[in-house]
C-alpha positions as CSV (number, residue, x, y, z in Angstrom):
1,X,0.0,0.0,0.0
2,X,1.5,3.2,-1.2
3,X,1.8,6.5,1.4
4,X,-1.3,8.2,-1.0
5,X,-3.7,5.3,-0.9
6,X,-2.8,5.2,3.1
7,X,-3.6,8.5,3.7
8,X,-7.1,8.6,1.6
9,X,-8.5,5.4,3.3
10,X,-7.8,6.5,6.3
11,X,-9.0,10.0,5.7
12,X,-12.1,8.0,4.0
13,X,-12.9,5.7,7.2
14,X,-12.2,8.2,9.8
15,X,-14.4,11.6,7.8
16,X,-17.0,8.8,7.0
17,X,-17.0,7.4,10.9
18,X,-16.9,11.5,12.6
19,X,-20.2,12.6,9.6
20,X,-21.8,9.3,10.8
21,X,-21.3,9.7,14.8
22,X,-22.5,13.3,14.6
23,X,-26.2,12.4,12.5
24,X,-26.5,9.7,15.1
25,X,-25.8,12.5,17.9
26,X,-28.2,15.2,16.3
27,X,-31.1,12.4,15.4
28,X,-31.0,10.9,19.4
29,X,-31.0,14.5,20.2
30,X,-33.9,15.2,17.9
31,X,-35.9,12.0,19.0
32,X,-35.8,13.4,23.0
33,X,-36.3,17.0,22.3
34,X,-38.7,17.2,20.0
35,X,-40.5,14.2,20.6
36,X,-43.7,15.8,21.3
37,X,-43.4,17.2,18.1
38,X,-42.8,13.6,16.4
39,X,-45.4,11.7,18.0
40,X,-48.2,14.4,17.9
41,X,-49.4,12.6,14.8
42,X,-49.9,9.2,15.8
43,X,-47.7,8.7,12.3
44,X,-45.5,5.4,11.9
45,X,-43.6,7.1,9.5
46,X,-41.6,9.8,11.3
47,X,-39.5,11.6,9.7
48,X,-36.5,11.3,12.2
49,X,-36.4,7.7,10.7
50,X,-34.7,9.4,8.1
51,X,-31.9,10.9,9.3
52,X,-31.2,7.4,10.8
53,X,-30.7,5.6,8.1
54,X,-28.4,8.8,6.6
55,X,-26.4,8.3,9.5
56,X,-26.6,4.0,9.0
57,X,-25.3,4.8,5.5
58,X,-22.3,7.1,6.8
59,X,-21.3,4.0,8.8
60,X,-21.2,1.7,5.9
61,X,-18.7,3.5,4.6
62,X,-17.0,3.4,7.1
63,X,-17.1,-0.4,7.5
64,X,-16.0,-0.4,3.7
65,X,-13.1,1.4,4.0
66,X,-11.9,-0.3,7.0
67,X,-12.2,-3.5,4.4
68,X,-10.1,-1.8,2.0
69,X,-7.0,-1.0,4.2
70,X,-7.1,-4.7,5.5
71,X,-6.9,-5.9,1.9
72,X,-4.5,-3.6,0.8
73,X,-1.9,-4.0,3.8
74,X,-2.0,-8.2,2.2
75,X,-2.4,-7.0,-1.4
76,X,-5.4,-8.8,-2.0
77,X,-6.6,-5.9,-3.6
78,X,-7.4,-7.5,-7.0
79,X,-9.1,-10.8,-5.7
80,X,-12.9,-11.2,-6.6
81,X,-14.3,-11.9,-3.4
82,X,-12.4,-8.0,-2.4
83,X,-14.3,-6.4,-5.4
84,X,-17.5,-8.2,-4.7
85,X,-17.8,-7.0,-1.1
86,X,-16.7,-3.3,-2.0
87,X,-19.6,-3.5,-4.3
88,X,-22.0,-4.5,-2.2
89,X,-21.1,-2.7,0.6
90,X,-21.9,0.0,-1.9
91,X,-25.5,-1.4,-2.8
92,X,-26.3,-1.7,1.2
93,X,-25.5,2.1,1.3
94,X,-27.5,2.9,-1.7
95,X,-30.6,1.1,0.4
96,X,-30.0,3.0,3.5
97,X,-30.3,6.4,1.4
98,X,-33.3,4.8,-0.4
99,X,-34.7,4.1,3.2
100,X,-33.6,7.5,4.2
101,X,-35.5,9.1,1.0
102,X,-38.9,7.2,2.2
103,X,-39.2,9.7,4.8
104,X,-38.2,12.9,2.9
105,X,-40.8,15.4,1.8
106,X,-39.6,16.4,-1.3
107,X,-38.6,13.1,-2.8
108,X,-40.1,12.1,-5.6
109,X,-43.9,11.0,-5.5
110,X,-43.3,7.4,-6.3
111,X,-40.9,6.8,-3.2
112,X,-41.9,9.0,-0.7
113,X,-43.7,7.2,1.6
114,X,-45.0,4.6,-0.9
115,X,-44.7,1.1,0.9
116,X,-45.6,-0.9,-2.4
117,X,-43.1,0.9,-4.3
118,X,-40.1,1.1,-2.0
119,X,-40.6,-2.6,-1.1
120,X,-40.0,-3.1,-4.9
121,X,-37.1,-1.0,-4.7
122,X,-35.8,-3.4,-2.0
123,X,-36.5,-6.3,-4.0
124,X,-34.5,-5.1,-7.1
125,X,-31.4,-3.6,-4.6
126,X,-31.4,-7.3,-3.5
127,X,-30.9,-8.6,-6.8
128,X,-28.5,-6.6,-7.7
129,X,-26.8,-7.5,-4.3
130,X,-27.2,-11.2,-5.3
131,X,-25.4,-10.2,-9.2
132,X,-22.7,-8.4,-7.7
133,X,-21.5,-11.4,-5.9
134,X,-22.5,-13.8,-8.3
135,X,-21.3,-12.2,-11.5
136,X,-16.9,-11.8,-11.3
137,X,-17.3,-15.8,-10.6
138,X,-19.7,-16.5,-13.8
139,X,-17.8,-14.5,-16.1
140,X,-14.4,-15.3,-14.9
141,X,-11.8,-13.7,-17.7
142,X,-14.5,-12.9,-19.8
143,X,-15.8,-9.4,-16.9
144,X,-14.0,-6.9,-18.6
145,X,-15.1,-6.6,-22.2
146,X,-14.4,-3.5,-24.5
147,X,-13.1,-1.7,-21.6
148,X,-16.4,-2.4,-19.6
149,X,-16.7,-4.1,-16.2
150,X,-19.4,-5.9,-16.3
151,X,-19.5,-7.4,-12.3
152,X,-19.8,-3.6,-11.6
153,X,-22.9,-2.8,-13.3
154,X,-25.2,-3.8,-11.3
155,X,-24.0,-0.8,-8.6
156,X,-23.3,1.3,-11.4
157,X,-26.9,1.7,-12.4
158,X,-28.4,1.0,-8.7
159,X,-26.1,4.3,-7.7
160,X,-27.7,6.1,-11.0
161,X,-30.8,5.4,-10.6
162,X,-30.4,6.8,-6.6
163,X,-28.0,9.5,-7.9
164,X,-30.9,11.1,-9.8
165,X,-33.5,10.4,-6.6
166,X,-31.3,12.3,-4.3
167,X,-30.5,14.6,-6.5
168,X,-34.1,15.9,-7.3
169,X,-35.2,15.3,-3.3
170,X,-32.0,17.1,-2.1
171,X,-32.4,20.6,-4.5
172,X,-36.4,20.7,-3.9
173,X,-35.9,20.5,-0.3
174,X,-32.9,23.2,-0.1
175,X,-35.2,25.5,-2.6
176,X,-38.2,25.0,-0.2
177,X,-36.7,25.9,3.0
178,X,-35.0,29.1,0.6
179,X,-31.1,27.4,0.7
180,X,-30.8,28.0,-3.1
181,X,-27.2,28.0,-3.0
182,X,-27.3,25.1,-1.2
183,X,-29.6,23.6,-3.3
184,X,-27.2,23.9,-6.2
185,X,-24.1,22.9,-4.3
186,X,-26.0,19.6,-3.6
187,X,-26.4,18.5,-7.0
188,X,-23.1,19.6,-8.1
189,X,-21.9,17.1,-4.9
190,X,-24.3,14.3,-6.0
191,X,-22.5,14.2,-9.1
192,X,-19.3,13.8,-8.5
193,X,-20.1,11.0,-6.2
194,X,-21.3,9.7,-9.2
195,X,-18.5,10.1,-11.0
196,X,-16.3,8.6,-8.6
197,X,-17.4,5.2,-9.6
198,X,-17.5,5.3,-13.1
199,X,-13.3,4.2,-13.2
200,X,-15.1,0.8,-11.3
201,X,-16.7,0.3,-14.5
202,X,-14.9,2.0,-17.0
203,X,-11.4,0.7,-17.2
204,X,-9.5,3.4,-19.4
205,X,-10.4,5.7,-16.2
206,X,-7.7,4.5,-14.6
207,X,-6.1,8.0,-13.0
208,X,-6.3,6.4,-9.4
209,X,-5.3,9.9,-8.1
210,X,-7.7,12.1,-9.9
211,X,-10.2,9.0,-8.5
212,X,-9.2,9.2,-5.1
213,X,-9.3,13.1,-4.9
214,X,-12.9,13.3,-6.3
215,X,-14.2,10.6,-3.6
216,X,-13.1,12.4,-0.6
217,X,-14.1,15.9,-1.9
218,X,-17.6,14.4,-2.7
219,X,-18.1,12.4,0.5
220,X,-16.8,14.9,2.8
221,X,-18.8,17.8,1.0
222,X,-22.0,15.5,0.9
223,X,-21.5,14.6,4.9
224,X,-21.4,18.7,4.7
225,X,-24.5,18.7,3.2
226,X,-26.2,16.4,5.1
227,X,-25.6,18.2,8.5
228,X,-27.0,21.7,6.7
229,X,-30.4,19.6,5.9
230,X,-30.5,18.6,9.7
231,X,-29.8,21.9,10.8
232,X,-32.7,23.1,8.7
233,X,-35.5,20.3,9.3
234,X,-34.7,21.3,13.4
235,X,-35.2,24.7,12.4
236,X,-38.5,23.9,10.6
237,X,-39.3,21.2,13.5
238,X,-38.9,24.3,16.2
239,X,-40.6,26.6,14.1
240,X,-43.8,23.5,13.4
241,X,-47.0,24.6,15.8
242,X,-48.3,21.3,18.4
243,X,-51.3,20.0,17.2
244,X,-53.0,20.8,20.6
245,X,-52.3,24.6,20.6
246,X,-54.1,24.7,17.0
247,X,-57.9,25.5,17.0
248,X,-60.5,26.2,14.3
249,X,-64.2,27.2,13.8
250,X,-66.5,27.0,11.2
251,X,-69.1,29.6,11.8
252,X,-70.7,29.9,8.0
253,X,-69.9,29.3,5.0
254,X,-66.5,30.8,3.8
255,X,-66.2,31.9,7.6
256,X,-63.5,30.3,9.9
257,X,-62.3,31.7,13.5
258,X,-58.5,29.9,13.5
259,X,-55.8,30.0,16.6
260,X,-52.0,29.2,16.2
261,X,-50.0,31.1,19.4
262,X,-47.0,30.1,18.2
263,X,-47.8,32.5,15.1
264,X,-49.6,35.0,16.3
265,X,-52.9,33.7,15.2
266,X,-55.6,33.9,18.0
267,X,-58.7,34.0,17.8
268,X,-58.6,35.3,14.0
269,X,-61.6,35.5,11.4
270,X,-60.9,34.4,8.1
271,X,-63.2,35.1,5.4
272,X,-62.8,32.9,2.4
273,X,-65.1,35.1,0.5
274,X,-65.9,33.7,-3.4
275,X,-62.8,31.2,-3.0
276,X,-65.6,28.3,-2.2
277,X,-63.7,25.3,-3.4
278,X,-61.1,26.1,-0.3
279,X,-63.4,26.5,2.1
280,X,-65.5,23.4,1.6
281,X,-61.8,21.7,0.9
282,X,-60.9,22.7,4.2
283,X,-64.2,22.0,5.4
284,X,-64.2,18.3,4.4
285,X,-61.1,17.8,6.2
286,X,-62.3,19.2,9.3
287,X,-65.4,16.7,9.5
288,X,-63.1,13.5,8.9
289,X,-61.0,14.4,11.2
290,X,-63.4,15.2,13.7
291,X,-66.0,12.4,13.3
292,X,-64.6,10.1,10.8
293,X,-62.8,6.6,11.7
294,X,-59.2,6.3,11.8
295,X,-59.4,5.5,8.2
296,X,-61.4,8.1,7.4
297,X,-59.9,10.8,8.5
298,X,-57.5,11.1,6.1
299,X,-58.3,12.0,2.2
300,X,-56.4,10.9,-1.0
301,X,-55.4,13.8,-3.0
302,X,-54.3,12.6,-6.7
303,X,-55.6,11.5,-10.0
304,X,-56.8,8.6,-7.7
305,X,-58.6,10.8,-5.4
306,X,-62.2,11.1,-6.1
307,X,-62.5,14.6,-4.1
308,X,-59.2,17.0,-4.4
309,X,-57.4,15.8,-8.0
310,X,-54.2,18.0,-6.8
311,X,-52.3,18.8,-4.3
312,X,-52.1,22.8,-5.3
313,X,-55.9,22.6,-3.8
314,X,-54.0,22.5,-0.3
315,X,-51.4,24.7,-1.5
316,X,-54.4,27.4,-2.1
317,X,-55.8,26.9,1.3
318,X,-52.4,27.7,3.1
319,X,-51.7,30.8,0.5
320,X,-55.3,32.2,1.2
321,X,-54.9,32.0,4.8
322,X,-51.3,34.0,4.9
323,X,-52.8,36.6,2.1
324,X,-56.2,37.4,4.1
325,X,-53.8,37.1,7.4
326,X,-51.0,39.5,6.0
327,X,-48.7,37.4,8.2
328,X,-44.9,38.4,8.2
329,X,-42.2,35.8,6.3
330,X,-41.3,33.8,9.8
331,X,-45.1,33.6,11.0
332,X,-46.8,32.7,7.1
333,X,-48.1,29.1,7.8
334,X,-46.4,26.0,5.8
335,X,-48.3,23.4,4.5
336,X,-47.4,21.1,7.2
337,X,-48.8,23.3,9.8
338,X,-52.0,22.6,9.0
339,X,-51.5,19.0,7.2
340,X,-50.4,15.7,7.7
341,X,-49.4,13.8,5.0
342,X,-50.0,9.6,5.8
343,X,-48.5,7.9,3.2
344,X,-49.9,6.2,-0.2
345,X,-51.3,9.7,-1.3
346,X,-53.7,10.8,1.8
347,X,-53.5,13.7,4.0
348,X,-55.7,14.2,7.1
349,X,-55.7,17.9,9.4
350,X,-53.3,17.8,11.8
351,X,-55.6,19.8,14.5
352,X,-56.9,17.3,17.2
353,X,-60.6,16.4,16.6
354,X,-61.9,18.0,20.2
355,X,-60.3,21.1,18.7
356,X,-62.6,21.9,15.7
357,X,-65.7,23.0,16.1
358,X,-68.4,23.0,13.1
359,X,-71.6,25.2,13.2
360,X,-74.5,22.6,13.1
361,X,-76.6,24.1,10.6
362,X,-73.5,24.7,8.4
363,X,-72.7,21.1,8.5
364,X,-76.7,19.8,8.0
365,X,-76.8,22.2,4.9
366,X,-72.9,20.4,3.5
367,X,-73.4,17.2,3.6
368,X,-77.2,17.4,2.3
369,X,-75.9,18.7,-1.2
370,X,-75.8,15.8,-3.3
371,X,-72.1,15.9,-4.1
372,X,-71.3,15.6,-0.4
373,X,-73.6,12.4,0.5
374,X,-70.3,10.3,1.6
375,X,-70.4,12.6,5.0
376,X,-73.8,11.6,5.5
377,X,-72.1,8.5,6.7
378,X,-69.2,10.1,8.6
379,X,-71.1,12.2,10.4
380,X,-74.0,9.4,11.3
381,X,-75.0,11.0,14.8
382,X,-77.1,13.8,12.2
């Protein structure tokens, strides 16, 4: 093992090991602070999850570079069964950053908190797990052909294919919480970690320097990363309103009294005026929520959805609210003040149910209008 490949493995194992320790400190810290906060929602699907598995995949690199400096101190660099593990120590880290993009708001709508889907995922990572170590003993002599490994491609397009989802969940996020510089630095980061494995594939990439240099700038800058999108969600987390503070009348139609303390809403009268569809949007949340069933509380937005086809129809809501309140930047209400999102599609108000209150005539005269006569079923005690 030469001085240069000494000094980046264990610059690799101990930058991977420090990024790792300190999203494991920040998510324990997280879990006990803000656990109010996390379990307010009843959800399965917290969101801290996330940053667990970011932290689990930190630590797989770790254990792989700790692989690579035994090999290389007995020169068993060049073996199969060395290659095979690097590999899929690689595809366990790309599951762990699948895992961690189940729980991310911004990823894309197929994977975000889509059970069927990432189960599928998990199923094809396997087989590519199964490949990778079955693959340099099938092909024998016969891997490398035309300058193409072909044992490797299996991580090649698993990292890809997760290159491109962390790339788009990664920029969306940073551009939501305003971090557009950030945003941009991420995706620049993202791929050059994908370039760092394309001399595992590509043999004429052999510049073992240039190689080297690329995967420590891009690990260390995307651990860097990492710890700025933590540093934001606790931000966000600190800045969320508890479910139990949060109160909301209906008094007529396109008439609301709403309370948040934590931003400066009390007591306020919101008039929705001719934007109807909001209102009885909002309106249909607040009667699942407060009468419906566990499953009913909740409503699928979508092309699925047989009542809001889009998810701008609770965008609206939120925007109407800050305009008619005139709210300030740090008090304007998020999206996820307001709304939970489940999983598979379906949202459901994040108020508690003993905190809505819904004028009776108001409701008698909703759900008797013929679109509405599901509610007739929710709302039984009528």
């Amino acid at each position: 093992m030469t001085d240069l490949n000494r000094f980046y493995t264990l610059a690799h194992i101990f930058i991977s090991f420090n990024g790792g320790l300190l999203l494991l400190a920040i998510w324990y810290n997280i879990s006990k602070r803000f656990k109010v906060i996390l379990q307010a929602d009843d959800s399965k699907k917290r969101i801290d999850k996330g940053l667990l598995y970011l932290s689990l995949s930190m630590f797989v690199w770790v254990l792989s570079g700790c692989l690579s400096y035994a090999v290389h101190l007995y020169s068993y660099e060049k073996t199969n069964l060395y290659l095979s593990w690097i590999r899929l120590f690689s595809i366990i880290n790309d599951l762990f950053l699948l895992l961690a993009l189940f729980y991310s708001d911004y990823a894309p709508a197929f994977i975000y908190k889509n059970e069927k889907n990432i189960s599928k995922i998990i199923g094809v990572v396997l087989l590519m797990a199964f490949l990778t170590l079955l693959l340099p003993y099938l092909l024998g002599a016969g891997d490398i052909t035309l300058g193409i490994r072909i044992s490797a491609l299996p991580d090649f397009l698993l990292s890809g294919f997760l290159a491109v989802l962390l790339l788009l969940s990664f920029y969306r996020t940073f551009v939501h919480r305003g971090l557009k510089v950030v945003a941009v630095v991420s995706s620049i980061v993202i791929v050059l970690i994908f370039a760092s494995i394309l001399p595992d594939v590509f043999c004429h990439l052999n510049d073992r320097f240039t190689t080297d240099l690329v995967k420590i700038i891009a690990k260390t800058s995307f651990i860097a990363i990492t710890l700025v999108l933590t540093t934001s969600w606790v931000i966000e987390l600190a800045n969320t309103p508890k479910p139990a503070e949060m109160m909301i009348r209906f008094i007529d139609w396109s008439l609301i009294k709403l309370s948040i303390p934590s931003k400066g809403v009390v007591e306020t009268t919101i008039e929705f005026g001719s934007k109807t569809t909001q209102y009885k949007n909002l309106l249909k949340f607040a009667l699942r929520r407060k009468y419906g069933t566990e499953p009913e509380q909740s409503i699928l937005i979508g092309a699925a959805g047989e009542e809001i086809k889009n998810q701008t129809y609770l965008t609206r809501i939120i925007d109407n609210i800050n305009e008619i309140l005139n709210l300030n930047e740090e008090q304007q209400l998020d999206r996820k003040d307001l709304f939970t999102f489940i999983g598979q599609g379906r949202y459901r108000l994040r108020m508690l149910p003993e905190n809505i209150s819904i004028d009776d005539t108001l409701m008698r005269e909703f759900i008797n209008a013929p679109e509405n006569q599901e509610y007739k079923t929710i709302c039984n005690f009528l």
